[in-house]
VOLUM-299940 format. One record per atom (N, C-alpha, C, O): residue number from 1; residue in one letter; atom name; x, y, z. Coordinates in nm, 2 decimals. Atoms other than C-alpha are relative to their C-alpha. Layout:
N
     k   r    a        X        Y        Z
   NUM   A   CA        X        Y        Z
...
% end
This chain:
67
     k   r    a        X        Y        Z
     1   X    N    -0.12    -0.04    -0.07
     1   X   CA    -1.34    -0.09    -0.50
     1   X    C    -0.04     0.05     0.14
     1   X    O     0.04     0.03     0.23
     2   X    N    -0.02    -0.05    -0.09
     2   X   CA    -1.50     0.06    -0.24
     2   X    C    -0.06    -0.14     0.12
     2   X    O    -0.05    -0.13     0.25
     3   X    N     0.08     0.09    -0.10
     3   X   CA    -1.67    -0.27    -0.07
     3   X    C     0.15    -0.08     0.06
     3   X    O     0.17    -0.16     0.16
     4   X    N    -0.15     0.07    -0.05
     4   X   CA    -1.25    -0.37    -0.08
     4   X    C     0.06     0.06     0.12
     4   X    O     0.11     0.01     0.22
     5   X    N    -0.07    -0.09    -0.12
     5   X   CA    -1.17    -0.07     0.11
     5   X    C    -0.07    -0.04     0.14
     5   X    O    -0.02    -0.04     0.25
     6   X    N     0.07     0.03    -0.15
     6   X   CA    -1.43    -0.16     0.36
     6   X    C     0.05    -0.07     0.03
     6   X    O     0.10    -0.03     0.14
     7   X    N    -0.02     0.15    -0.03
     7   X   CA    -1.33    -0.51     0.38
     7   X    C     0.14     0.03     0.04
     7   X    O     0.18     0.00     0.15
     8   X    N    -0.18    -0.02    -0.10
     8   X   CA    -0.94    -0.39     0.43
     8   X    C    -0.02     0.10     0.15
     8   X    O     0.03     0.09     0.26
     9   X    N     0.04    -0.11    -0.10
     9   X   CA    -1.08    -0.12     0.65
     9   X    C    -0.01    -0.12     0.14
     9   X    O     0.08    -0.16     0.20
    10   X    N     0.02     0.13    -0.11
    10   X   CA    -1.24    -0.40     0.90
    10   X    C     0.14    -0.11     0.06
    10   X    O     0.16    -0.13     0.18
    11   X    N    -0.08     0.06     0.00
    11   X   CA    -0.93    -0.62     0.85
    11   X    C     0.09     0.03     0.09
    11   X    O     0.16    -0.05     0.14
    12   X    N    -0.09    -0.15    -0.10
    12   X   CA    -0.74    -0.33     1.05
    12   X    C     0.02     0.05     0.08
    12   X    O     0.13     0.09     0.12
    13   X    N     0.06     0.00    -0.12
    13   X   CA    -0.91    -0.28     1.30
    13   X    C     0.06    -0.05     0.15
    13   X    O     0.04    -0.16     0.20
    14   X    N    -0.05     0.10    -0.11
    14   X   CA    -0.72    -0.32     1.62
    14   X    C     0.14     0.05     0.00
    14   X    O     0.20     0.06     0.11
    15   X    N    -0.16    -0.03    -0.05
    15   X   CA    -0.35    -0.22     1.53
    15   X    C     0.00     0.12    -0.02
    15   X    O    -0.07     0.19    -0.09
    16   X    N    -0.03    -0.14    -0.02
    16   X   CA    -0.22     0.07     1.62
    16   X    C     0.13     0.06    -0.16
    16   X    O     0.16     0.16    -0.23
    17   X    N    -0.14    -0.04     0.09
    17   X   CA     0.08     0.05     1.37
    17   X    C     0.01    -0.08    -0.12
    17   X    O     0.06    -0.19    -0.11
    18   X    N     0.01     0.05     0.05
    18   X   CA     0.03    -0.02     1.04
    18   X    C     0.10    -0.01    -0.16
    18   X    O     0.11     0.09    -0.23
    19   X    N    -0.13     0.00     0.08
    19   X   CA     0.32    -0.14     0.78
    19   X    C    -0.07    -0.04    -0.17
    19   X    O    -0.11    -0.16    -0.19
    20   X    N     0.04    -0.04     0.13
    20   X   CA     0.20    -0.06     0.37
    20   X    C     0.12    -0.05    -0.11
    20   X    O     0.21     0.04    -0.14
    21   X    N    -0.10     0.07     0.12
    21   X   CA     0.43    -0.28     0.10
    21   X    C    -0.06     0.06    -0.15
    21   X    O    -0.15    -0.02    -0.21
    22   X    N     0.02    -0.02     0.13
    22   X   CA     0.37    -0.10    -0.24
    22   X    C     0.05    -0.13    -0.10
    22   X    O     0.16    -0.17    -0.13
    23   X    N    -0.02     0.15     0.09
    23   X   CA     0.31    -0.43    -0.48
    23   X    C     0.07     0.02    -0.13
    23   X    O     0.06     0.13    -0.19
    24   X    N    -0.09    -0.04     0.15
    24   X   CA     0.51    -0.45    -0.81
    24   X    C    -0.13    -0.11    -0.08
    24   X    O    -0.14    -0.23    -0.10
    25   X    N     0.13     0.00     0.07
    25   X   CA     0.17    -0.40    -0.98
    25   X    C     0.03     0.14    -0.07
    25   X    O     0.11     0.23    -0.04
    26   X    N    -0.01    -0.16     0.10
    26   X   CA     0.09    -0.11    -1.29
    26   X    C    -0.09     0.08     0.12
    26   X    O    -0.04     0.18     0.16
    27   X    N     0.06    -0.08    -0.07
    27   X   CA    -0.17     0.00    -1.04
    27   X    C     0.04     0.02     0.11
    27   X    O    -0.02     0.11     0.17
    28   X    N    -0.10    -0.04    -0.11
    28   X   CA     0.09     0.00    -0.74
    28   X    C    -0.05     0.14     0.09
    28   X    O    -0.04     0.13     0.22
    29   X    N     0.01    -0.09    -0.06
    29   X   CA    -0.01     0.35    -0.67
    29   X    C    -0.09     0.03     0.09
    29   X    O    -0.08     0.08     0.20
    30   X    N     0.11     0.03    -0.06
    30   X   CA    -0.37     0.30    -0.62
    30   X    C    -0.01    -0.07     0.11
    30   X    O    -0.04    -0.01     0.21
    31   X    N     0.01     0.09    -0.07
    31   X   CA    -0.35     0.00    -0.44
    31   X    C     0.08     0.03     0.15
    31   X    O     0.03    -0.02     0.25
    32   X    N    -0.05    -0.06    -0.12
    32   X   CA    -0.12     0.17    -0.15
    32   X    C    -0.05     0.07     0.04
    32   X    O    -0.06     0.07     0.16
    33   X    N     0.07    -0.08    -0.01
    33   X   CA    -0.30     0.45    -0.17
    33   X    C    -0.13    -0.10     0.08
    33   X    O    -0.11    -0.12     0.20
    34   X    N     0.08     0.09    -0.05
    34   X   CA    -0.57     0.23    -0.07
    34   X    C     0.00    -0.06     0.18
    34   X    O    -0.08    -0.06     0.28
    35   X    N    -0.05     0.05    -0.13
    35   X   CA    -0.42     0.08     0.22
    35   X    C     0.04     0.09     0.09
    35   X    O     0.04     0.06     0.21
    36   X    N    -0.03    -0.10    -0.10
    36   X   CA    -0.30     0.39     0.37
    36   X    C    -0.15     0.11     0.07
    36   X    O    -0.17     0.17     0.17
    37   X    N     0.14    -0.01    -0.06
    37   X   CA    -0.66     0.49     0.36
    37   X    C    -0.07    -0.07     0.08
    37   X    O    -0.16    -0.03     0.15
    38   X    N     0.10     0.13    -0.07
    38   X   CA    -0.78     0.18     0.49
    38   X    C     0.06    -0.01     0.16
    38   X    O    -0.01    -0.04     0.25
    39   X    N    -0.07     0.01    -0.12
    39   X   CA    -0.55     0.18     0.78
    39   X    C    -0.06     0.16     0.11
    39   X    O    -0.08     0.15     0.23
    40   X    N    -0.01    -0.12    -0.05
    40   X   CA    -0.62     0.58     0.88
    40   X    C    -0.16    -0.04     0.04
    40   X    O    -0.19    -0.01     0.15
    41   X    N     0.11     0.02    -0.01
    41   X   CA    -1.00     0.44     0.84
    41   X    C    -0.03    -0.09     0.18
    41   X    O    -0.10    -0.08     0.28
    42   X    N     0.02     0.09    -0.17
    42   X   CA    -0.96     0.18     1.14
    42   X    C     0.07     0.04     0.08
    42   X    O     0.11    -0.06     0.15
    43   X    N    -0.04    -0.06    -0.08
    43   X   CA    -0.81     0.39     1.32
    43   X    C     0.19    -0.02     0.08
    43   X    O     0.24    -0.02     0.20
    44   X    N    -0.17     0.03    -0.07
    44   X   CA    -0.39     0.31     1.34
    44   X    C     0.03     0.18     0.02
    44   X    O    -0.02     0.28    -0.04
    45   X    N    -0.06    -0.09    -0.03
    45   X   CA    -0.20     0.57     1.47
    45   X    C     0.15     0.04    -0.05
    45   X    O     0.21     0.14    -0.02
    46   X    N    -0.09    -0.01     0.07
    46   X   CA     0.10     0.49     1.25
    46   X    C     0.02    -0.09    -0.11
    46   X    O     0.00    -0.21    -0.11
    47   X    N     0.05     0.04     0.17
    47   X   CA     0.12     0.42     0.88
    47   X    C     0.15     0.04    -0.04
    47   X    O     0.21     0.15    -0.03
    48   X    N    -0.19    -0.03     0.03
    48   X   CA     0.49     0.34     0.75
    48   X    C    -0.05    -0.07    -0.18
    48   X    O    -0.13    -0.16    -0.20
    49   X    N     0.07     0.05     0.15
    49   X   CA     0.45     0.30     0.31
    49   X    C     0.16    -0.05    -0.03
    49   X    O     0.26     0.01     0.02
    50   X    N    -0.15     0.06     0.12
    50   X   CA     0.76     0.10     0.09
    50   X    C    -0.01     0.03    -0.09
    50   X    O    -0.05    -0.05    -0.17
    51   X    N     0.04     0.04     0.19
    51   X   CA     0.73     0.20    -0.22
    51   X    C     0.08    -0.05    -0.09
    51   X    O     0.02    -0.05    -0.20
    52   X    N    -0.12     0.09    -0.01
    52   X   CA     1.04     0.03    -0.31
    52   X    C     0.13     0.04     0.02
    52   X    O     0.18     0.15     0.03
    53   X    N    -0.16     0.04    -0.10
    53   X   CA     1.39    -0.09    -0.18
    53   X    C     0.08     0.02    -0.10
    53   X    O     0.19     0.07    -0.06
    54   X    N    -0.08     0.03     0.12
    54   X   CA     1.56    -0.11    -0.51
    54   X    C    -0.08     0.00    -0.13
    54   X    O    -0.20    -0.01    -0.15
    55   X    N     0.03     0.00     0.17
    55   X   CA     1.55    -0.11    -0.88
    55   X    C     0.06    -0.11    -0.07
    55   X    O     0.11    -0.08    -0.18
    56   X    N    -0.15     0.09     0.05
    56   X   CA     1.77    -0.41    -0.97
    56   X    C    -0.02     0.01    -0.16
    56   X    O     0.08     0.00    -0.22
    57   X    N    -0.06     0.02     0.14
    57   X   CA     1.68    -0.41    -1.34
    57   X    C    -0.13     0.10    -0.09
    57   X    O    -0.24     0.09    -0.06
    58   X    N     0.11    -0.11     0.09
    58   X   CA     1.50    -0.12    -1.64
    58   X    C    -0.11    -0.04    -0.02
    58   X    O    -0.21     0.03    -0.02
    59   X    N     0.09     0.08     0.07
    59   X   CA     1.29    -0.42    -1.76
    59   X    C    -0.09    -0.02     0.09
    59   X    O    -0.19    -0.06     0.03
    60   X    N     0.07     0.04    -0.11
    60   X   CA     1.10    -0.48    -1.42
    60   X    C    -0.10     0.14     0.02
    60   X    O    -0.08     0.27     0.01
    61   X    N     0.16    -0.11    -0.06
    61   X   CA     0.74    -0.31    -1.31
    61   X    C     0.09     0.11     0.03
    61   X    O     0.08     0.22    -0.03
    62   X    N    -0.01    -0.13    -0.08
    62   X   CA     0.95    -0.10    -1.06
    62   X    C     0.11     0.10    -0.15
    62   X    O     0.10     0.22    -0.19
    63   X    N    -0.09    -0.05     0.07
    63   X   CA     1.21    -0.01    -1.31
    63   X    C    -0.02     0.08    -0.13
    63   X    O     0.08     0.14    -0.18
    64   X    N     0.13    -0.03     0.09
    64   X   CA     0.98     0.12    -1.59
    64   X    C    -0.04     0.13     0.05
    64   X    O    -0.01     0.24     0.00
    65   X    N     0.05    -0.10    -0.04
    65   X   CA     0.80     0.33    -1.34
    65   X    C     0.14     0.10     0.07
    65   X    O     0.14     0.22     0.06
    66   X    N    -0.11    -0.12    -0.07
    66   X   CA     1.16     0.50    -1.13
    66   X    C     0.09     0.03    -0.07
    66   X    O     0.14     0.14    -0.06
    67   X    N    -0.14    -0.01     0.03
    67   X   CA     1.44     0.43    -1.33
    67   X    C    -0.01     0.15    -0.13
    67   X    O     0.09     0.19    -0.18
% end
């Protein structure tokens, strides 16, 4: 995990402003987490997270985890 973070870390490098999509994954939480680290690491100055827009249905990843 951490040779990922490096590798997104590097990846990052450069923008000031960086936009974090929470994936409709079980590990969702990590994985943003992740990214909001990785971005603060290369140094952006702004870090916007989605963690989602909607719920459209109970049976779906997101819907499981909010509904």
């Amino acid at each position: 995990m951490a040779s990922d973070l490096n590798t997104l870390t590097q990846q990052l490098k450069g923008y000031d402003s960086i936009y974090v999509i929470a994936p409709g994954h079980i590990d969702r939480t990590n994985l943003a987490l992740n990214g909001v680290k990785a971005a603060k690491a290369a140094g952006a100055k702004f870090v916007l997270v989605l963690s989602v827009s909607c719920i459209p249905e109970t049976e779906s990843v997101f819907g499981k985890q909010f509904i």
